[in-house]
PyMOL CGO cylinders between C-alpha atoms (Angstrom):
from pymol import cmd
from pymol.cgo import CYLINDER

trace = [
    CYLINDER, 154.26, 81.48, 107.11, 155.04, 85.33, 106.80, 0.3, 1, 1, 1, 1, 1, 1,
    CYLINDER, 155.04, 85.33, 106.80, 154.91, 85.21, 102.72, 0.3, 1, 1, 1, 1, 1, 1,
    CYLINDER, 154.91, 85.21, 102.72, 151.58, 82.94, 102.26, 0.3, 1, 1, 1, 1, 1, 1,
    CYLINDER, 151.58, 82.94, 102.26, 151.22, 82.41, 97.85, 0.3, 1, 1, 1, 1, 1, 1,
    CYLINDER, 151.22, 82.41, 97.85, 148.04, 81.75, 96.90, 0.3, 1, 1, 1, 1, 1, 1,
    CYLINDER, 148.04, 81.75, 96.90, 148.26, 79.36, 93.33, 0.3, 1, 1, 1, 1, 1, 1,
    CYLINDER, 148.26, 79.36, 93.33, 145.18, 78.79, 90.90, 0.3, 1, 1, 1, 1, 1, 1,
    CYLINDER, 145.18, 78.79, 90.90, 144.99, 75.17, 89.70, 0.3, 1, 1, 1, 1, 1, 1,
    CYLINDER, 144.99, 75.17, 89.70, 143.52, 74.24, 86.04, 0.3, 1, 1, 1, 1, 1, 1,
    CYLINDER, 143.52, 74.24, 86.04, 143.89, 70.42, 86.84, 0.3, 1, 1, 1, 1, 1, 1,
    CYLINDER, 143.89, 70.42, 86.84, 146.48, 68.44, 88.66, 0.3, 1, 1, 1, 1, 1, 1,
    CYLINDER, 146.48, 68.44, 88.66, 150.36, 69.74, 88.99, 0.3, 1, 1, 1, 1, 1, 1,
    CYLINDER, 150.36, 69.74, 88.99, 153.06, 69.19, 91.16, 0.3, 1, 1, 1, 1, 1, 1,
    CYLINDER, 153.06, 69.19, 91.16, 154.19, 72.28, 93.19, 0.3, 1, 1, 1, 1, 1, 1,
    CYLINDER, 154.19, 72.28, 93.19, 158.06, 72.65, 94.40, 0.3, 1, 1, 1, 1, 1, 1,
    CYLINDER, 158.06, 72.65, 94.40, 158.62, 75.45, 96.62, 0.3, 1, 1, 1, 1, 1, 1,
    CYLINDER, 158.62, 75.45, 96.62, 162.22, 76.51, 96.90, 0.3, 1, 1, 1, 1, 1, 1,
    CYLINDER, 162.22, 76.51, 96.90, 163.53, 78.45, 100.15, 0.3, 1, 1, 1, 1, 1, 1,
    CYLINDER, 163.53, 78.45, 100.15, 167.13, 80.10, 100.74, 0.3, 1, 1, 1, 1, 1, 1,
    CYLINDER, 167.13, 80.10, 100.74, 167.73, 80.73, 103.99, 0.3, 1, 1, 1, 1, 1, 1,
    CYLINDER, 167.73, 80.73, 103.99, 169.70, 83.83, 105.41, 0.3, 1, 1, 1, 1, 1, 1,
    CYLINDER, 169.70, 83.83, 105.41, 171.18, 84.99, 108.69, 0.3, 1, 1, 1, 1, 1, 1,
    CYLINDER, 171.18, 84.99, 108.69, 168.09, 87.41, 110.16, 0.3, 1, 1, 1, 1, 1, 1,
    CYLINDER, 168.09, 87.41, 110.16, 169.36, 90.94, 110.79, 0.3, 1, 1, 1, 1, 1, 1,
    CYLINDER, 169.36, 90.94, 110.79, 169.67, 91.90, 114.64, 0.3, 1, 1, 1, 1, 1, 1,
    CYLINDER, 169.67, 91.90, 114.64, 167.04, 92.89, 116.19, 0.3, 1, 1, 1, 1, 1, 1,
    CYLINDER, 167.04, 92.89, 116.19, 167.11, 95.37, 119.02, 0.3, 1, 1, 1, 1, 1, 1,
    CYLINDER, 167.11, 95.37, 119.02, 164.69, 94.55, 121.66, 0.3, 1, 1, 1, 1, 1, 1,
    CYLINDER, 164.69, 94.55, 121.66, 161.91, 91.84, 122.12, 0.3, 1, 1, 1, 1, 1, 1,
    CYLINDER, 161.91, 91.84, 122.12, 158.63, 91.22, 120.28, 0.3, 1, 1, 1, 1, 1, 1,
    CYLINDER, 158.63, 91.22, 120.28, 155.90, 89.07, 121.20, 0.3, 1, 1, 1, 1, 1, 1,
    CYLINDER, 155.90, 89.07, 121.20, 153.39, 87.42, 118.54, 0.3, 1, 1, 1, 1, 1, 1,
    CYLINDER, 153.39, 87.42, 118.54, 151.18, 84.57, 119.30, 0.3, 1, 1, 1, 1, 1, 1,
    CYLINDER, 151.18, 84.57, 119.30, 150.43, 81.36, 116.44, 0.3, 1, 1, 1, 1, 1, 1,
    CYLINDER, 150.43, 81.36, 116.44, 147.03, 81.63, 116.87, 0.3, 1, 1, 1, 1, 1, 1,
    CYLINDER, 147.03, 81.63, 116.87, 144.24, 83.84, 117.94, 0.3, 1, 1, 1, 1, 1, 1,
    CYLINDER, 144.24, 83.84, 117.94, 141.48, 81.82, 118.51, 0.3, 1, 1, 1, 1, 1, 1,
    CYLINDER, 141.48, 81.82, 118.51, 140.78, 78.77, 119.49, 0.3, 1, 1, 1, 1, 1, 1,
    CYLINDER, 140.78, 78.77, 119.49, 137.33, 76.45, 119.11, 0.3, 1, 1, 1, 1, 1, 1,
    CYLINDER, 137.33, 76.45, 119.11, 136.43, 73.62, 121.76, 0.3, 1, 1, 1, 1, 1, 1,
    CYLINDER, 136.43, 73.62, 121.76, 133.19, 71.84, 121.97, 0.3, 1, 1, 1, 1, 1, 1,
    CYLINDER, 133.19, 71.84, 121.97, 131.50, 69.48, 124.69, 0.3, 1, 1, 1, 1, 1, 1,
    CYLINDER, 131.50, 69.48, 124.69, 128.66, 67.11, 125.39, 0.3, 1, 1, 1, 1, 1, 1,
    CYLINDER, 128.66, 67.11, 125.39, 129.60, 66.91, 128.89, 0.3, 1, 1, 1, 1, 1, 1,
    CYLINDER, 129.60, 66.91, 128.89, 130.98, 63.62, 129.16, 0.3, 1, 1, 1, 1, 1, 1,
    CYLINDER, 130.98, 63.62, 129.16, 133.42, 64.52, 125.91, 0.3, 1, 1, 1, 1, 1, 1,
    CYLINDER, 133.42, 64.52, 125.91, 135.42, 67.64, 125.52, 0.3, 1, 1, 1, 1, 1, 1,
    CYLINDER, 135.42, 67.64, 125.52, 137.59, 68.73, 122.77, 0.3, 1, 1, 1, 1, 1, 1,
    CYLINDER, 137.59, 68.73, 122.77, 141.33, 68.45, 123.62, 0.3, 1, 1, 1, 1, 1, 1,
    CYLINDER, 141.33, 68.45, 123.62, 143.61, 70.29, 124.75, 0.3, 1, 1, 1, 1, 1, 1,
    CYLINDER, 143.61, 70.29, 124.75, 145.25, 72.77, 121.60, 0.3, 1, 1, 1, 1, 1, 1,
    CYLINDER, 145.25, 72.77, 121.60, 148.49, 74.50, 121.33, 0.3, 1, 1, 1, 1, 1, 1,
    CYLINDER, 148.49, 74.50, 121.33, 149.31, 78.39, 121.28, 0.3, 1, 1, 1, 1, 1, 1,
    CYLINDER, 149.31, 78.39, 121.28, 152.57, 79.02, 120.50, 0.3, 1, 1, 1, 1, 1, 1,
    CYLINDER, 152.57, 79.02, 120.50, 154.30, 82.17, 122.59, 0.3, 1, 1, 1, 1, 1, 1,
    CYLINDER, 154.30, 82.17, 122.59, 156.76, 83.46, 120.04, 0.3, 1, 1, 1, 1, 1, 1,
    CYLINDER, 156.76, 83.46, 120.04, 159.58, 86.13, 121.76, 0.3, 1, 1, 1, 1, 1, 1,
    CYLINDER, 159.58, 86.13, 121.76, 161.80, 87.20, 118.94, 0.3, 1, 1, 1, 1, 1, 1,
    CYLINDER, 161.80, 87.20, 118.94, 164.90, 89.30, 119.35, 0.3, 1, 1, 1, 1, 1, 1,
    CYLINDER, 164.90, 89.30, 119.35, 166.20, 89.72, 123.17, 0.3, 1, 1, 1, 1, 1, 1,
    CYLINDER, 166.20, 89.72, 123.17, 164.21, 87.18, 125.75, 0.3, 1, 1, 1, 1, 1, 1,
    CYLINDER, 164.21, 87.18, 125.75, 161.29, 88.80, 127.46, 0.3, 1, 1, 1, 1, 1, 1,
    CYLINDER, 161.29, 88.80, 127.46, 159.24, 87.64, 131.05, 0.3, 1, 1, 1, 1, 1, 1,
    CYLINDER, 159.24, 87.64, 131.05, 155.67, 86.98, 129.78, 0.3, 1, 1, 1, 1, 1, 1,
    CYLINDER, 155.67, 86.98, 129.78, 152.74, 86.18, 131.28, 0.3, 1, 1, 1, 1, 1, 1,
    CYLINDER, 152.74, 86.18, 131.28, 149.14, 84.26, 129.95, 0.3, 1, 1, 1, 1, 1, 1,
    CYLINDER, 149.14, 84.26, 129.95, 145.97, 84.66, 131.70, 0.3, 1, 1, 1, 1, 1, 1,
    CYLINDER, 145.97, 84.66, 131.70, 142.21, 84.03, 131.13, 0.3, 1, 1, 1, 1, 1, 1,
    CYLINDER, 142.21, 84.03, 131.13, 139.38, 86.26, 132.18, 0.3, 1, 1, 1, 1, 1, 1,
    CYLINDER, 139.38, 86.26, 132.18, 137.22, 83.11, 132.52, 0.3, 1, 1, 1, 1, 1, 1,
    CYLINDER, 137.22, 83.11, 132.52, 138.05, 80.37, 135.30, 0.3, 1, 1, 1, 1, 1, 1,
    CYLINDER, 138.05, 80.37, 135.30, 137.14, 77.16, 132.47, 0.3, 1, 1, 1, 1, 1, 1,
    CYLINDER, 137.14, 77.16, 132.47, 140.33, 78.31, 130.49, 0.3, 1, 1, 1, 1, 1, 1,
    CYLINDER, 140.33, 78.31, 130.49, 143.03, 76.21, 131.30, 0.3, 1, 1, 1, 1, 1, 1,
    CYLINDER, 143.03, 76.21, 131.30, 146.63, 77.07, 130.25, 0.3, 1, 1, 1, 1, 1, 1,
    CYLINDER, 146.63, 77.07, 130.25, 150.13, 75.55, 130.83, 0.3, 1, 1, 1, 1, 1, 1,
    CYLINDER, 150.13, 75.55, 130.83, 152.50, 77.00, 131.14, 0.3, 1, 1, 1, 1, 1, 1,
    CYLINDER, 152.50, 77.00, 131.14, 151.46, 80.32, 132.48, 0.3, 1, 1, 1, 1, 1, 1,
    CYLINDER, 151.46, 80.32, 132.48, 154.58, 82.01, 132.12, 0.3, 1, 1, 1, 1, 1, 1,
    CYLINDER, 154.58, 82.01, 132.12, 157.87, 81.79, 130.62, 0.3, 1, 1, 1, 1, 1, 1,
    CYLINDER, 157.87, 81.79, 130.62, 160.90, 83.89, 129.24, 0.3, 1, 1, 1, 1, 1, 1,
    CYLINDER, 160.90, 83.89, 129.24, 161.27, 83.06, 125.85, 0.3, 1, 1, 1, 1, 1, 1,
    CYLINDER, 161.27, 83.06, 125.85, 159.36, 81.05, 122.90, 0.3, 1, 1, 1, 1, 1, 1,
    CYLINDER, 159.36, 81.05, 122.90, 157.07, 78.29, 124.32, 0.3, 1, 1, 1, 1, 1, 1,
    CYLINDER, 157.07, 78.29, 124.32, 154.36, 75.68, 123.20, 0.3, 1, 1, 1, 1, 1, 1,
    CYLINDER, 154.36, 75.68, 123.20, 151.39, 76.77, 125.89, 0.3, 1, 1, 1, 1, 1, 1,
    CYLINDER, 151.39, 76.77, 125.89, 148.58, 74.69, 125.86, 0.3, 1, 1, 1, 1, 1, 1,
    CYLINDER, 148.58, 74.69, 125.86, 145.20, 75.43, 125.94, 0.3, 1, 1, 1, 1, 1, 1,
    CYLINDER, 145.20, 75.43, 125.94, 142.16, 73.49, 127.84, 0.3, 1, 1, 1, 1, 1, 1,
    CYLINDER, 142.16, 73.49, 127.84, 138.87, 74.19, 128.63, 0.3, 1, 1, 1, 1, 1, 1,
    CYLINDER, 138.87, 74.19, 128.63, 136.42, 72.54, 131.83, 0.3, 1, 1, 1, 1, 1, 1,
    CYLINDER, 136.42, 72.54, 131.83, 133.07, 72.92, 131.40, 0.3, 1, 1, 1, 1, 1, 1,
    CYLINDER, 133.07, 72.92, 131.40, 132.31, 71.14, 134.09, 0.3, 1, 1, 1, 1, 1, 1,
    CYLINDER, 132.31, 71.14, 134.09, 128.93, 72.90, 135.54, 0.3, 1, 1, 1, 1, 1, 1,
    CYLINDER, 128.93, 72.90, 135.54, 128.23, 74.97, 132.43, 0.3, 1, 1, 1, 1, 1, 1,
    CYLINDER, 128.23, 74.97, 132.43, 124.71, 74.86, 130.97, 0.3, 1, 1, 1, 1, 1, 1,
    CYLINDER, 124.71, 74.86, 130.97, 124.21, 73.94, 127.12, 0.3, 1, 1, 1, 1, 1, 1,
    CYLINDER, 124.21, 73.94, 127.12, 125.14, 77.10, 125.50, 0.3, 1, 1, 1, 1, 1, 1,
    CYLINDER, 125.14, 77.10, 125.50, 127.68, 79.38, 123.44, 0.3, 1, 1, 1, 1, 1, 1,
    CYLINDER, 127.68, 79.38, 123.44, 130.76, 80.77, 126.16, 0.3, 1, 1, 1, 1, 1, 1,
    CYLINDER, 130.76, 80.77, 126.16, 133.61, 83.09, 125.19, 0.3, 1, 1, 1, 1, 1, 1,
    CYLINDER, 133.61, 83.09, 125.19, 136.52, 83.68, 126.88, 0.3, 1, 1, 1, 1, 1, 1,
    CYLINDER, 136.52, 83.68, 126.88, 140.13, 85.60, 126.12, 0.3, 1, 1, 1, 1, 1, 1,
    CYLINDER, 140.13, 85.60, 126.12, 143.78, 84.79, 126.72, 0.3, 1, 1, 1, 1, 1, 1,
    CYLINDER, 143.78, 84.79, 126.72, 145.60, 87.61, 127.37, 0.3, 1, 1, 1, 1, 1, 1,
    CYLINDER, 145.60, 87.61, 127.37, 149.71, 87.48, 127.12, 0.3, 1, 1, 1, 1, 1, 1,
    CYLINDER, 149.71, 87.48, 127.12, 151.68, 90.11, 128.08, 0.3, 1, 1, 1, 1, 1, 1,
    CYLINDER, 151.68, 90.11, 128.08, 155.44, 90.02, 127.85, 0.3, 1, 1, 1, 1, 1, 1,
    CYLINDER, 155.44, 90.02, 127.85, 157.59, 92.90, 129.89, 0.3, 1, 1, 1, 1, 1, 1,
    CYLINDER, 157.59, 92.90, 129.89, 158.99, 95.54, 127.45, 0.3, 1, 1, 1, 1, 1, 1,
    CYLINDER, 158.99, 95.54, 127.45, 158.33, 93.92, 124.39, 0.3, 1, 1, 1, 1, 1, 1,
    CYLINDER, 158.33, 93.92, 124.39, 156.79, 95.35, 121.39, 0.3, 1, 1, 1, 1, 1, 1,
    CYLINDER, 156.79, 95.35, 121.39, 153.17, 94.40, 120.31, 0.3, 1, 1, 1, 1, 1, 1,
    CYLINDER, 153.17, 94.40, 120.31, 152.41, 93.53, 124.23, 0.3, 1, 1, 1, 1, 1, 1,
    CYLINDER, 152.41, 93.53, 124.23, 150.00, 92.67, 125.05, 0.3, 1, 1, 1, 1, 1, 1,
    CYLINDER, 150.00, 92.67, 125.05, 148.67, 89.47, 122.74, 0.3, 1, 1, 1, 1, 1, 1,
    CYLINDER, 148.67, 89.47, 122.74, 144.91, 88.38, 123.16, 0.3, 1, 1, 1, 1, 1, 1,
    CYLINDER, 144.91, 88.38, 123.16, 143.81, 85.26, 121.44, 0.3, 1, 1, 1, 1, 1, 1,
    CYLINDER, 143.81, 85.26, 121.44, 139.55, 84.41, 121.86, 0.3, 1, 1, 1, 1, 1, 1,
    CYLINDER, 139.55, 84.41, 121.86, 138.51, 81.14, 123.22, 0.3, 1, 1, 1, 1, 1, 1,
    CYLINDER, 138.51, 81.14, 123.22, 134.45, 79.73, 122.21, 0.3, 1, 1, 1, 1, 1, 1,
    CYLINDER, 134.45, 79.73, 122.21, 133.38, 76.88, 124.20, 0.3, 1, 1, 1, 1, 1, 1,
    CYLINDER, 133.38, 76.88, 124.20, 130.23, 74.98, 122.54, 0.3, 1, 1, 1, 1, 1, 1,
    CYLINDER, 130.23, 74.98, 122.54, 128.20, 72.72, 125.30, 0.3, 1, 1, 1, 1, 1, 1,
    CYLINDER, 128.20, 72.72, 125.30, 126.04, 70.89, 123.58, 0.3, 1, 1, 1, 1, 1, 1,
    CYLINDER, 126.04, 70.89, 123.58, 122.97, 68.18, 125.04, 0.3, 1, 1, 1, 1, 1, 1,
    CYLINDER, 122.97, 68.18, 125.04, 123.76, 64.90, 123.24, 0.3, 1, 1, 1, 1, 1, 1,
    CYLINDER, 123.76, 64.90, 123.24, 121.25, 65.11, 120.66, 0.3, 1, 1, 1, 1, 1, 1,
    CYLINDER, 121.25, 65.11, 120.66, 122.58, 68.45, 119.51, 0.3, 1, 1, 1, 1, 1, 1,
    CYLINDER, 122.58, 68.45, 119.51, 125.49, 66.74, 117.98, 0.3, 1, 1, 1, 1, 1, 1,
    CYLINDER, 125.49, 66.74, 117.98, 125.11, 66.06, 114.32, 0.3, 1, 1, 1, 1, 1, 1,
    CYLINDER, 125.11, 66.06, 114.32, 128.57, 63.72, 114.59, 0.3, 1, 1, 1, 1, 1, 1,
    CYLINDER, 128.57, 63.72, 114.59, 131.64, 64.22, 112.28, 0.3, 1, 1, 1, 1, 1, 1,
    CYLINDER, 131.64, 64.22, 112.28, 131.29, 65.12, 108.48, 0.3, 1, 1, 1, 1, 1, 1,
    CYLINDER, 131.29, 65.12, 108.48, 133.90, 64.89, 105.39, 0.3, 1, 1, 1, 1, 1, 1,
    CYLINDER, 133.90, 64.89, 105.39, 135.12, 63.77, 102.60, 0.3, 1, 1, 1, 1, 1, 1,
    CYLINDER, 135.12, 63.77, 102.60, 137.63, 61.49, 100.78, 0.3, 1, 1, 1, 1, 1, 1,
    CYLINDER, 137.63, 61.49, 100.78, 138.78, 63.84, 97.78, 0.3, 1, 1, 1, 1, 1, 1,
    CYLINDER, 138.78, 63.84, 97.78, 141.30, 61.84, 96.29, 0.3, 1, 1, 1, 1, 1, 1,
    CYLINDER, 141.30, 61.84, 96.29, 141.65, 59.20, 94.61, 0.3, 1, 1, 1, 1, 1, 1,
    CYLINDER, 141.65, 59.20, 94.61, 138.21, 59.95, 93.21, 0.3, 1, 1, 1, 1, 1, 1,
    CYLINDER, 138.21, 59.95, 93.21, 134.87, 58.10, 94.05, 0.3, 1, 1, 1, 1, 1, 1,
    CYLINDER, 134.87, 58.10, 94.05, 135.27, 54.65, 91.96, 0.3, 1, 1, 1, 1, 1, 1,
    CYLINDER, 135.27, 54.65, 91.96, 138.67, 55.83, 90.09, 0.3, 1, 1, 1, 1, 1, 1,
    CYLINDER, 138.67, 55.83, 90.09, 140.43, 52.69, 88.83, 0.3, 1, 1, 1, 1, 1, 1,
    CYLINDER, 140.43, 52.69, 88.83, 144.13, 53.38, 90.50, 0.3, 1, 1, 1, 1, 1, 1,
    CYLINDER, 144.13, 53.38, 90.50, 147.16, 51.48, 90.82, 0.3, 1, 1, 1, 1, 1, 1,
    CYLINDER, 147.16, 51.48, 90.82, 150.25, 51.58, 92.24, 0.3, 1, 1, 1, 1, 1, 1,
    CYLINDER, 150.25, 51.58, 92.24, 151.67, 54.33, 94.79, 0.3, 1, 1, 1, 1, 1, 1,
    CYLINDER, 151.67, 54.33, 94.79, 148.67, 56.46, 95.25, 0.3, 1, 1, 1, 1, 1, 1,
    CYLINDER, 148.67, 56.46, 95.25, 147.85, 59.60, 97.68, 0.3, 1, 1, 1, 1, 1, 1,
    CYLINDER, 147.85, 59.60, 97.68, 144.79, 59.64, 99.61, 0.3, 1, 1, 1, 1, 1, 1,
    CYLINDER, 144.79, 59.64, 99.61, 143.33, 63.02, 100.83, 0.3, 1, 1, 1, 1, 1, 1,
    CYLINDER, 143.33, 63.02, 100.83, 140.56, 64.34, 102.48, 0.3, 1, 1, 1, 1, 1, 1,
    CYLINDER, 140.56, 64.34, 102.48, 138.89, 66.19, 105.45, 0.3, 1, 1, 1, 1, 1, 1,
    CYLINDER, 138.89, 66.19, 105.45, 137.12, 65.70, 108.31, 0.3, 1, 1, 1, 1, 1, 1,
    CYLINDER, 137.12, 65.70, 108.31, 135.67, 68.22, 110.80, 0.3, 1, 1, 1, 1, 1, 1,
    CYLINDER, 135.67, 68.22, 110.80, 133.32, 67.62, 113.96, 0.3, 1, 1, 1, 1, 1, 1,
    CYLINDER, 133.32, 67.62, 113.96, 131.50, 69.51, 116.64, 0.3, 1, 1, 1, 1, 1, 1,
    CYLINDER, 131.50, 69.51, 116.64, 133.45, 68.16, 119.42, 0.3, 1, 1, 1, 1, 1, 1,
    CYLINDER, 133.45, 68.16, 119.42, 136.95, 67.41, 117.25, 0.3, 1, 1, 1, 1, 1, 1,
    CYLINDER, 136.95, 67.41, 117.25, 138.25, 64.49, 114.94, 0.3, 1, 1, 1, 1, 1, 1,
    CYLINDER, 138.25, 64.49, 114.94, 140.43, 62.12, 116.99, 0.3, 1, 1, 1, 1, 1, 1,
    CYLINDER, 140.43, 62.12, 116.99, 141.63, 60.00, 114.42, 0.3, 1, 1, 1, 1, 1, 1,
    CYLINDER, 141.63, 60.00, 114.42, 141.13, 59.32, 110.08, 0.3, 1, 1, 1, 1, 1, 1,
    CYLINDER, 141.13, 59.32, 110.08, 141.77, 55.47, 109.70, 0.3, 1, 1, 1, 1, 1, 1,
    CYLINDER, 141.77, 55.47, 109.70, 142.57, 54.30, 105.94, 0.3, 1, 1, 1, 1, 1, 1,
    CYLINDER, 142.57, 54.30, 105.94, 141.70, 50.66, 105.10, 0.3, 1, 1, 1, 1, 1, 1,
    CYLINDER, 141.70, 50.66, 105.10, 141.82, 48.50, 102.01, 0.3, 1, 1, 1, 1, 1, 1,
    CYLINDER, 141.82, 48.50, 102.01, 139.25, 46.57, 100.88, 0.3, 1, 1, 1, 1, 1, 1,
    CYLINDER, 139.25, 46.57, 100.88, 139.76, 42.54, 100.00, 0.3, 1, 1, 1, 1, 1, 1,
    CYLINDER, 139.76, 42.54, 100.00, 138.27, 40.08, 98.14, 0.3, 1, 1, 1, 1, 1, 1,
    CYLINDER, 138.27, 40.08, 98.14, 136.50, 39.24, 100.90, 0.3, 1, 1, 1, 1, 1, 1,
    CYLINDER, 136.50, 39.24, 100.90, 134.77, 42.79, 101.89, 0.3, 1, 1, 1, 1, 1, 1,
    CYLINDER, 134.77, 42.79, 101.89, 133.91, 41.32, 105.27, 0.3, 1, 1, 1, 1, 1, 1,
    CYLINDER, 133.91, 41.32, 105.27, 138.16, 41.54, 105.80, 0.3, 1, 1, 1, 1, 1, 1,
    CYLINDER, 138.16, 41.54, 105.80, 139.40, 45.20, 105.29, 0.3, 1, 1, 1, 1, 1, 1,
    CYLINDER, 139.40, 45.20, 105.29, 143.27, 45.99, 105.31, 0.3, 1, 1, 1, 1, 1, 1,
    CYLINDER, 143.27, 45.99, 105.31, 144.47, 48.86, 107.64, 0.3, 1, 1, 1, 1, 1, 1,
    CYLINDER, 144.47, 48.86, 107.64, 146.80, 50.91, 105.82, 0.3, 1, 1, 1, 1, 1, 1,
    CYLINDER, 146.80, 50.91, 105.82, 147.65, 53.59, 108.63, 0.3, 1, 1, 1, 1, 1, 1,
    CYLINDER, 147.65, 53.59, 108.63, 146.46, 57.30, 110.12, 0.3, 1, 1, 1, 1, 1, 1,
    CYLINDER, 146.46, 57.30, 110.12, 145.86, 59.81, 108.40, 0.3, 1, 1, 1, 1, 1, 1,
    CYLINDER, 145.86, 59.81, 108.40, 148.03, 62.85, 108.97, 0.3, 1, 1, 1, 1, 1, 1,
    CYLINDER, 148.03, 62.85, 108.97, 146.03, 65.41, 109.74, 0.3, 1, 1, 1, 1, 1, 1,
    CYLINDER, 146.03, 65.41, 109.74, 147.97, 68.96, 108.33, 0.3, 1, 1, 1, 1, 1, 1,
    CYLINDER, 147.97, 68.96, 108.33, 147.47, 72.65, 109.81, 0.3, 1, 1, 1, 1, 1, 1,
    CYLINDER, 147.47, 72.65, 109.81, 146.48, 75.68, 107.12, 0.3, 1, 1, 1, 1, 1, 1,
    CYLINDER, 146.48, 75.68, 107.12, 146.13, 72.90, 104.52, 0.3, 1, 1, 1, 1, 1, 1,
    CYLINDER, 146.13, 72.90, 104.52, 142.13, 73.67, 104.06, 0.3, 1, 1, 1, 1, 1, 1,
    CYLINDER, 142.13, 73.67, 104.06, 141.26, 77.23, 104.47, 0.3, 1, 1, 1, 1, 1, 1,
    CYLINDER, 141.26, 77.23, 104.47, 138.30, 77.02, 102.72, 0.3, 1, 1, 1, 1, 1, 1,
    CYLINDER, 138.30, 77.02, 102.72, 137.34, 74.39, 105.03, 0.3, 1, 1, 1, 1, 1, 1,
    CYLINDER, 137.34, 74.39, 105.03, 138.38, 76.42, 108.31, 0.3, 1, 1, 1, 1, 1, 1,
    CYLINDER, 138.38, 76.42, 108.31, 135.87, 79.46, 106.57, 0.3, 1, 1, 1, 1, 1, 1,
    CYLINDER, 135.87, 79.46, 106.57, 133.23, 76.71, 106.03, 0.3, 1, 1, 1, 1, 1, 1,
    CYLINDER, 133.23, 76.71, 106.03, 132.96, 75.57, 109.70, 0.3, 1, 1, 1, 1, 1, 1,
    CYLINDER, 132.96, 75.57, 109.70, 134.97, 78.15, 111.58, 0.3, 1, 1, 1, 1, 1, 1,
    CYLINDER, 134.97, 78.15, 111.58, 133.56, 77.75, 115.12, 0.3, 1, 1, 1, 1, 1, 1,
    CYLINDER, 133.56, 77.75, 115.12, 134.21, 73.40, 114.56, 0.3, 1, 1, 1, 1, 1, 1,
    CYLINDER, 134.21, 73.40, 114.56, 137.56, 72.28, 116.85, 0.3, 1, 1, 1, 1, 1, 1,
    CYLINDER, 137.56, 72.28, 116.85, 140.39, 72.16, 115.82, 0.3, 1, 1, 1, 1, 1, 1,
    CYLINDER, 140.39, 72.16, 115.82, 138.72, 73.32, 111.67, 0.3, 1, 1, 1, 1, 1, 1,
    CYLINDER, 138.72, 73.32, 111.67, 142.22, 74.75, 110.87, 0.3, 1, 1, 1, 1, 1, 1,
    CYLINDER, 142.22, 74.75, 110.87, 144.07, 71.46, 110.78, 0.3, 1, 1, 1, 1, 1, 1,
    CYLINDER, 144.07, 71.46, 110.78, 140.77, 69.11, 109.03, 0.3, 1, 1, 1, 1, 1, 1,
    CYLINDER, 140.77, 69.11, 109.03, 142.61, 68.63, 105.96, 0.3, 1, 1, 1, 1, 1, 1,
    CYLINDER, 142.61, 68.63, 105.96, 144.05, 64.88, 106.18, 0.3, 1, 1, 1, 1, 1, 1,
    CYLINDER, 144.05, 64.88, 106.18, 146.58, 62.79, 103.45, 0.3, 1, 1, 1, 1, 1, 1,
]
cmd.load_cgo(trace, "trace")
């Protein structure tokens, strides 16, 4: 994640990456670095985007941190902690009006470098006919490609409010009778370009799907 290669493709290869891993050196003292910075919810009042993941990284000696919100519809759990944690991220918009809101997380962790950590919350609430619904495509295989055997199936989908699910089914004989196949697994960073595209959509950095 801290060496990102971008690679140029002329038509369809296979890519191996190859990793050696080392002891890190020591490191004196504690840093604090969040996984994400911002974070994209939407709701129609009834539906609200679920809850999303921040990860608290502490590297080096453990350090006392804290997360807050300068808004009371941020919800995060857990608060507080003393070393690298999975700190999830809610929002209520219970009484809101339909409009654009913005809120901050703020982590602070005692004596560690790069403290504190902010990381921007928007909260979209939308009247129901303000939702277009979800949009995407199925990229490969290709749209009437004649394929057989093991194939991969790729794609993306983004939505105001977030994608819940990608289903994949087969079509029979009989087109009345369609085969499930199985979810979709949706993959984070896979789609930049479609994160740039719709960057204020839920939950946009994780839309590409295979």
């Amino acid at each position: 994640a801290a060496n990102p290669v971008t690679v140029t493709m002329d038509t369809a290869h296979t890519v191996i990456a190859y990793y050696n891993i080392t002891e890190p050196p020591p490191v004196d003292g504690s840093f604090l670095l969040l996984g994400r910075d911002s974070f994209n919810f939407g709701s129609t009042g009834s539906t609200v985007t679920p809850a999303q993941v921040m990860r608290v990284v502490i590297s080096g000696d453990p350090a006392e941190w804290t997360a807050t919100a300068d808004v009371t519809w941020i919800g995060i759990s857990p608060a507080s902690g003393s070393a690298t944690a999975d700190v999830t991220v809610s929002v209520d918009p219970s009484g809101l009006a339909p409009g654009r809101y913005t809120g901050t997380i703020t982590v602070t962790a005692t004596d560690a470098d790069d403290s504190p950590q902010t990381a921007s919350v928007i909260l979209n609430v939308y009247t129901a006919n303000e939702v277009s619904g979800p949009t995407g495509l199925i990229e490969t295989p290709e749209n009437n490609a004649t394929v057989y055997g093991s194939i991969a199936v790729t794609g993306w989908a983004v939505d105001e409010i977030g994608v819940e699910r990608v289903k994949i089914y087969l079509e029979t004989d009989n087109p009345a009778n369609l085969l499930y196949i199985d979810d979709a697994l949706f993959v984070e960073g896979a789609r930049p370009d479609v994160e740039k595209a719709y960057p204020e959509y839920p939950l946009s950095y994780q839309a590409g799907w295979g």
